[in-house]
C-alpha positions in Angstrom: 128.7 89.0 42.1 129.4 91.5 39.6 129.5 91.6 35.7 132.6 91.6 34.0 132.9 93.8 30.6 133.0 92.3 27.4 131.4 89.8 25.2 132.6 86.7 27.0 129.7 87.0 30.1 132.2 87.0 32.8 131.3 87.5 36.0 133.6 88.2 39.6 132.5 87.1 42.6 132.8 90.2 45.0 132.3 88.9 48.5 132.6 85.9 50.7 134.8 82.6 50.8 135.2 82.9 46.7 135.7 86.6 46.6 137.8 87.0 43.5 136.9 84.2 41.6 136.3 84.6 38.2 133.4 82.3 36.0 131.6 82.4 32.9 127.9 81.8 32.3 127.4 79.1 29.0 124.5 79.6 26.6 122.1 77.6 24.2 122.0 77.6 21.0 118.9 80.4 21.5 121.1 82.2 24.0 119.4 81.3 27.0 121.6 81.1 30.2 122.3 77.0 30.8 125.0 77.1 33.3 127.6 79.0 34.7 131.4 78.0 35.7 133.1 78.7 38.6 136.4 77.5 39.5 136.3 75.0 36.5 133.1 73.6 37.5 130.0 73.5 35.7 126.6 74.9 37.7 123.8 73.6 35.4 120.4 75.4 35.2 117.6 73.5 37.0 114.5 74.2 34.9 111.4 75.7 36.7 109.1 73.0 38.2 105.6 73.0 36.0 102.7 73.6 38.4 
């Protein structure tokens, strides 16, 4: 995976079955990472399990 430039946080994927896809990671209000899309598809964050 590899970080596309800008201010949009895009990201390529560079190997494998996908290799050329393009996605975005969505924020929080705060700017903490929540999800990313790939393909159209939105990959939720799963949050840490508490000890």
């Amino acid at each position: 995976m590899g970080l596309l430039p800008g201010d949009d946080d895009g990201y390529i994927v560079t190997a494998g079955g996908l290799k050329g896809q393009r996605g975005f990671f969505s924020r929080d209000e705060n700017g903490v990472i929540v999800g990313a899309d790939l393909a159209g598809r939105l990959f939720t964050r799963v949050p840490a399990a508490s000890a």
